[in-house]
N, C-alpha and C positions, 0 to 999 in steps of 0.2 A: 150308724155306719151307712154311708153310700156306695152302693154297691158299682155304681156308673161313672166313679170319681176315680182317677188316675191313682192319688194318691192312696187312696186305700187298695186298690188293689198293688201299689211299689210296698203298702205293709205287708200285706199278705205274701206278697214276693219272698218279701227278705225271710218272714219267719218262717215259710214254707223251704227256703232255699239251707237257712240256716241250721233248721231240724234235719233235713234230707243230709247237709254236710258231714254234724256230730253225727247221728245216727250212722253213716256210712264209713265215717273217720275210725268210729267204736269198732264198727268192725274190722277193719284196719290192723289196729291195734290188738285188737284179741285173737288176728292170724298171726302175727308178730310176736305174742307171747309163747303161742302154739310152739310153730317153727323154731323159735329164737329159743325156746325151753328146751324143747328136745333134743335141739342142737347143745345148748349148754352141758344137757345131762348125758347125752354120749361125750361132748368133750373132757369132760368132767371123770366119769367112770374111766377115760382113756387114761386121763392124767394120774389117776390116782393106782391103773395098774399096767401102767407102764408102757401102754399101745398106741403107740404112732399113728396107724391108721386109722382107731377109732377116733384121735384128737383130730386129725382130717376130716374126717368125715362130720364130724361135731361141729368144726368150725364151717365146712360147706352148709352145712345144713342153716343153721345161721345167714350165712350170706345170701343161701337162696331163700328164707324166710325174709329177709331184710327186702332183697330186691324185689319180690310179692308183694311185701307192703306196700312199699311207695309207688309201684304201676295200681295196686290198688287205689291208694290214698291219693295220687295227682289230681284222676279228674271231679274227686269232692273237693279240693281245696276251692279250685275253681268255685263251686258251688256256695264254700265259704268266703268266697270274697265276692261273690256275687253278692250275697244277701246283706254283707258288708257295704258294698255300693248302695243298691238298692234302696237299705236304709238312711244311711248319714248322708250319701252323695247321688243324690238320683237323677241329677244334673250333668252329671259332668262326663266326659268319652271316653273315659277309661271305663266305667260303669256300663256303657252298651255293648262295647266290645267282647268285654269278660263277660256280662252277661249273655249276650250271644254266642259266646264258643261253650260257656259252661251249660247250654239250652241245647245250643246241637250236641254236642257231648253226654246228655243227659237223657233226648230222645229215642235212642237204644233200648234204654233198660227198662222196658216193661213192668207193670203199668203206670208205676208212682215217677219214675223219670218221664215217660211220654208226658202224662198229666204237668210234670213239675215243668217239663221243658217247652211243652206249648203255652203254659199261663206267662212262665218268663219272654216267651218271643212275645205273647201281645203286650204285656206290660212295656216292655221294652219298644215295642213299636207302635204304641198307643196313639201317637200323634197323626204317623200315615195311614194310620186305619180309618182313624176319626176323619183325617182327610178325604179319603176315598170313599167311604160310606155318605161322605157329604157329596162328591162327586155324582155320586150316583143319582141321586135326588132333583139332579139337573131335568127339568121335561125337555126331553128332544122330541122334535118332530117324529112323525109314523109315516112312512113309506107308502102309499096306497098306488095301487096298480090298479088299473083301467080296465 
């Protein structure tokens, strides 16, 4: 493995991005059962003894578990389709794009997002790095004063 090779570090990307996404997705899902269970189970106790309000509130509860999840779950998808990019398509502009929104999106979350979202910005900007770093190496002249 080289560690100075573009490509290995788009593997690392994707599998870094792609763990970060399940891992986040997981939880996701397990606020989703939460909400969405206990909603079920007052709607349920409502239905079976005959209370209107508590079937209301059963089915709110639900909805507000549902609408949790998916402000949860958006910005891993991103992260899931990044690593998706990353992998099969590390070429193409759709790949830096989402990779970049899902890097800033992801620099928030302390500390395993900052980490995940600055390795994705250099991956993803590998080329003008490696440019500018070559830039630098330029000798310019030194100024000398009399």
């Amino acid at each position: 493995m080289d560690w100075n090779s573009k490509q290995t570090h788009q593997q690392l990307g994707a599998w870094f991005n792609g763990l970060y996404a399940l891992f986040n997705l997981a939880s996701a899902a397990i606020i989703f059962l939460v909400f969405g269970g206990l909603g079920a189970l007052f709607a349920g106790i409502g239905v079976t003894t005959f209370s209107p309000p508590l079937v209301i509130f059963g089915g709110g509860f639900v909805i507000f578990g549902l609408l949790i999840t998916v402000l949860v779950a958006v910005p891993f998808v991103l992260n899931f389709v990044t690593a998706i990019g990353l992998a099969w398509y590390p070429d193409e502009m759709w790949t830096t794009v989402v990779s970049v929104i899902g890097a800033l999106i992801a620099i928030p979350v302390f500390p395993i997002g900052t980490m995940l979202g600055c390795h994705t910005l250099g991956v993803v900007l590998w080329e003008p790095l490696a440019e500018s770093r070559a830039n630098n190496k330029v000798a310019r002249p030194k100024l000398v004063s009399a």
